[in-house]
N, C-alpha and C positions, 0 to 999 in steps of 0.2 A: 378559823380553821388552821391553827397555828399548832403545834405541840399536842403533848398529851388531854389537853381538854379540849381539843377541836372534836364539832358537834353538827351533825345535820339536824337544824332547827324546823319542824314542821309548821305551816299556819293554818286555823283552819281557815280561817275567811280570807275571802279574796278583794273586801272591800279596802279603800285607803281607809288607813288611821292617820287623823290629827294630833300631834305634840302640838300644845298648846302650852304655855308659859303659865302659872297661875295666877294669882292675884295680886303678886307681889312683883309681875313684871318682870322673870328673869331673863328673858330675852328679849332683845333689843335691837333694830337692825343687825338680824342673820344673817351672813354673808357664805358660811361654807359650813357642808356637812361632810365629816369622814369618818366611816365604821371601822372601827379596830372588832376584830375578831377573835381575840386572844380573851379581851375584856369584856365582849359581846354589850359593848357601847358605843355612843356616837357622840364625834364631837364636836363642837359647833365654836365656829367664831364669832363671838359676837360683837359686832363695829363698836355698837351704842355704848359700850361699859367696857372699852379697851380690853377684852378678857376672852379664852376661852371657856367655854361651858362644856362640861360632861354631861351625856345624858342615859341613866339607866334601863335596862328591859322594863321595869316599874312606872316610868316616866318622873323619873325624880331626877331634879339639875341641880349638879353643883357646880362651883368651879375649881378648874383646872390650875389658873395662871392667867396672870396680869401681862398683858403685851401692851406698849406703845412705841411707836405708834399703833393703832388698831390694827387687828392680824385680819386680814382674805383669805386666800387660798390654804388650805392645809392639806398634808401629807404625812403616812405615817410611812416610816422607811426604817427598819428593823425594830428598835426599843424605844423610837423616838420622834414626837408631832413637831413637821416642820410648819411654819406658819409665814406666810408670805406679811411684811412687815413694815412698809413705805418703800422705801429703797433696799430695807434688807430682809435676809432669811436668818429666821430664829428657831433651834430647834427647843424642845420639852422633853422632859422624862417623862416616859411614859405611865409612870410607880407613883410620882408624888410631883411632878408641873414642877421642877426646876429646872433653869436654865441649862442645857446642854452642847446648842451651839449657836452662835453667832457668826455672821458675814455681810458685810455689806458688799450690795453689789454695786452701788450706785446706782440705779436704778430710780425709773421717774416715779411709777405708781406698780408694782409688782402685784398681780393678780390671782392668776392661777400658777399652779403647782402639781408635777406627776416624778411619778419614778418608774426606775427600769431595773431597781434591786439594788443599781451599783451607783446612778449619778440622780441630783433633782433635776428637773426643768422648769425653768419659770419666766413664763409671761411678765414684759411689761407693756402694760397697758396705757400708759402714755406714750414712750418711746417707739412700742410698734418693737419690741427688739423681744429674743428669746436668747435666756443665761441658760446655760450645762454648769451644773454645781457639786464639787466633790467633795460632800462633808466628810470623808474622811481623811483625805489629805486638805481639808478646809482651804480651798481653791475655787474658783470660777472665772470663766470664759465666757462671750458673748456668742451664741453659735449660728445665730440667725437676727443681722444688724438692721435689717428691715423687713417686715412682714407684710409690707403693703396692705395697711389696714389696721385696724384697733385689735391685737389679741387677747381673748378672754378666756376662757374656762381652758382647758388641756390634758389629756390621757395620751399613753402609752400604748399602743399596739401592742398586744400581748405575743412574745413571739417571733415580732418582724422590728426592725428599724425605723416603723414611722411614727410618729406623735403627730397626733391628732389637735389639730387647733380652732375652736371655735372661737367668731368673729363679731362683733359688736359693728352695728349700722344695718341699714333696710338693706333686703335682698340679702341679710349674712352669710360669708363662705363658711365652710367646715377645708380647712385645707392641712395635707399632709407635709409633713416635712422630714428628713433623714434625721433621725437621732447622735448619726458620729458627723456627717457635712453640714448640714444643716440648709442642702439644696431643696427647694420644695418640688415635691414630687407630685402631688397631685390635686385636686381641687373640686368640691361638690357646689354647687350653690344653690339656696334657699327661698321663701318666700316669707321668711320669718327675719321680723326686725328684735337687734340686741339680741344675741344669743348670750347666755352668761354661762352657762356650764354646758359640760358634756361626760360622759362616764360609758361604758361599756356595759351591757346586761350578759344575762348567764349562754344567752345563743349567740354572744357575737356580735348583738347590734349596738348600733351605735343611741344612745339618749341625750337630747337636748332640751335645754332651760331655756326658753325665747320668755322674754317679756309684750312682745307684741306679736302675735297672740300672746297670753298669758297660760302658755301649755307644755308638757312636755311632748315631743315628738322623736319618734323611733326611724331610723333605716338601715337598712343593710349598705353597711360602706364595702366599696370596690366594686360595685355593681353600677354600669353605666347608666343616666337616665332613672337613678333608683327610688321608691314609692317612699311618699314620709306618710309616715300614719301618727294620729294624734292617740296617746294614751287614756284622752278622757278620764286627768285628773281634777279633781273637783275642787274650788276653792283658792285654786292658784293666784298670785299675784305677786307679782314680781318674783317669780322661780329664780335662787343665784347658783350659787356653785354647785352641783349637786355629787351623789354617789352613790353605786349602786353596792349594796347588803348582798353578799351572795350566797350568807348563811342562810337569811330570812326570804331571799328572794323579794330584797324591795328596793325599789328608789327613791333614796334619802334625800327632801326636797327645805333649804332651807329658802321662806317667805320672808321676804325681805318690808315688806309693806303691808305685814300684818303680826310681822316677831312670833312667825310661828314658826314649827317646822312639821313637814307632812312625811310620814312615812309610807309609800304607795305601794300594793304590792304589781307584779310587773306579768303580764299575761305567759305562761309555760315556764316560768321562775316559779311562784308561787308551787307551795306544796303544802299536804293536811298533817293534822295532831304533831304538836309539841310534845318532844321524847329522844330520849339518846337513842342513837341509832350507832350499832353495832359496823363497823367495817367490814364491809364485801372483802373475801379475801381471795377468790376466785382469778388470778391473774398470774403470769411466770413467764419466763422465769422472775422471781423477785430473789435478793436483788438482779438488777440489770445494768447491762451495759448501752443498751438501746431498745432493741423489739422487745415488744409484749403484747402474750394475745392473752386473751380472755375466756375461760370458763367456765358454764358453756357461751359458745358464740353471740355477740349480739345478733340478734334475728334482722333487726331493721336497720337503717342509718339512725343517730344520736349523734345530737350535742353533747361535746363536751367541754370542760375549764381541766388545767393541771394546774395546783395550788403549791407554793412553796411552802417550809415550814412559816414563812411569817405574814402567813397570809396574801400572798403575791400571785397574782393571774399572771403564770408564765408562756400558758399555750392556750389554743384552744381552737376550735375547729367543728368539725360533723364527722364520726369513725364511722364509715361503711358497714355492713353489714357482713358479719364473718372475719372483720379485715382486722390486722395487727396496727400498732400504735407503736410512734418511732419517737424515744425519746433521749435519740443522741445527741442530741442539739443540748441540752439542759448539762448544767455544773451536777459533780455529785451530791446527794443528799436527799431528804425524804420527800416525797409528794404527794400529793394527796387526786387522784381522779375522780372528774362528779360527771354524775351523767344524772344531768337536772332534771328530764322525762321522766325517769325510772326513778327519780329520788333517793341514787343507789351511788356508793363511794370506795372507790379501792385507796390500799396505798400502798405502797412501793415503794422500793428503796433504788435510786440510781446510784451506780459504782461508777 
């Protein structure tokens, strides 16, 4: 959803697809999946073969780039796959897998990886410590010196200042922490042992990768006492790092103990027939400054995501019905709004 080829991709089925490696074994303990949206691929780390992998809408893998030590966590943050890398962060071109940046952070076992547009975050998973990383003054800070507890997978609050951390061991937390303090704010706990990933879907909820059960599980975070529901994806084992498509409306599951990876589509994400879909243009003032309503009215409440041009979940929420959309908070530049129900996308220009 990035520039001129951004595309609302329709499915028709709502069943999971398996990516399966073929016969010749291209994957090999998979550890992280991340959809670039530009390239309408996904890319995968894979431990086994010190490398990343590409993987096409065809399902044909190639590679990317050679990392060693093996890469975990990955992130793509404007033209460029960061990959979490023993102690250090390695970035990629995104055009042809050359080396872009390097850092070591010292760091024991560096895990997961998220962004906020401007800085990385990354878990380590031995330490118990979370890095704030500025690859573009290639700098980094320790922002959170103990986590009390093993941290693993990690996303970005789209919108708000907290990063979301899931938690390796029985009973796992999913816990909140400030993005500029690094004070932890708040704290869910689980009944799922090793959580390994965590990613946001199209309404907001939160998705987790547990290995025990071996399931994906959905919640509404900020809600006290909140319901986890199992996604009832098939075939799992050892779910790792995952990430949610929010062209395709899936969540991107890389199987760490079977070198596969499952592409699931995700229950009200999902949408029908594959085809370019023209831009809703029904919204003003465009450009803006902040408010924008909608023509004509949304009738009901709707989920919505606000999409940067590089593919970045900057906002997102439920618009009331009739009601305007405030978006002064967001730097200048173009956006894109999806309203996932209606399978329907304005874009906009912020001044």
């Amino acid at each position: 959803m990035k520039g001129p080829t951004s595309r609302l991709v329709l499915l028709a089925a709502v069943a999971c697809l398996v990516v399966q490696d073929p016969a010749s074994a291209q994957l090999s303990n998979p550890e992280s999946v991340e959809y670039d949206p530009v390239g309408d691929r996904y890319f995968i780390s894979n431990t086994g073969s010190n490398s990343i992998k590409q993987r096409d809408q065809a399902g044909t893998i190639t590679d990317l780039a050679a990392v060693t030590p093996a890469p975990y966590g990955l992130e793509i943050m404007g033209d460029v796959l960061y990959a979490c890398s023993g102690g250090s962060i390695k970035g990629y071109d995104l055009d042809d897998g050359s080396l872009a940046f390097s850092r070591n952070l010292g760091g024991t076992f560096l895990n997961g990886i998220t962004t906020d547009g401007e800085f990385l975050y990354v878990t380590d998973f031995g330490a118990g410590r979370i890095y704030k990383v500025d690859p573009v003054a290639n700098t980094h800070s320790t922002l959170v010196s103990d986590t009390e507890g093993t941290p693993n997978g990690i996303v970005h609050w789209p919108g708000s200042e907290q990063l979301l951390v899931a938690f390796w061991g029985s009973n796992a937390a999913v816990k909140a922490f400030d993005r500029g303090t690094g004070i932890q704010l708040s704290s869910v706990s689980t009944t799922l042992t090793n959580i390994d990933g965590i990613t946001i879907d199209c309404l907001g909820r939160v998705l987790l990768a547990s290995w025990s059960p071996d399931r994906i599980t959905t919640f509404d975070w900020g809600i006290p006492s909140p319901s986890f529901t199992d996604l009832m994806v098939p075939g799992l084992n050892n779910p790792a790092d995952i990430d949610f498509d929010a062209v395709h409306g899936l969540v991107c599951i890389p199987n760490t103990a079977t070198n596969s990876v499952i592409l699931a589509s995700v229950p009200d994400c999902a949408v029908s027939v594959a085809e370019e879909r023209a831009y809703v243009t029904h919204v003003y003032p465009n450009p803006t400054d902040g408010l924008v309503r909608f023509d004509p009215p949304l009738p009901t409440a709707e989920p919505y995501l606000v999409v940067d041009a590089r593919g970045c979940i900057q906002a997102m929420g439920t618009l009331r019905a009739n009601a305007t959309m405030d978006l002064g908070d967001l730097p200048a530049g173009p956006y894109v709004i999806v309203f996932s129900r209606l399978a329907r996308q304005v874009r906009v220009m912020k001044e």
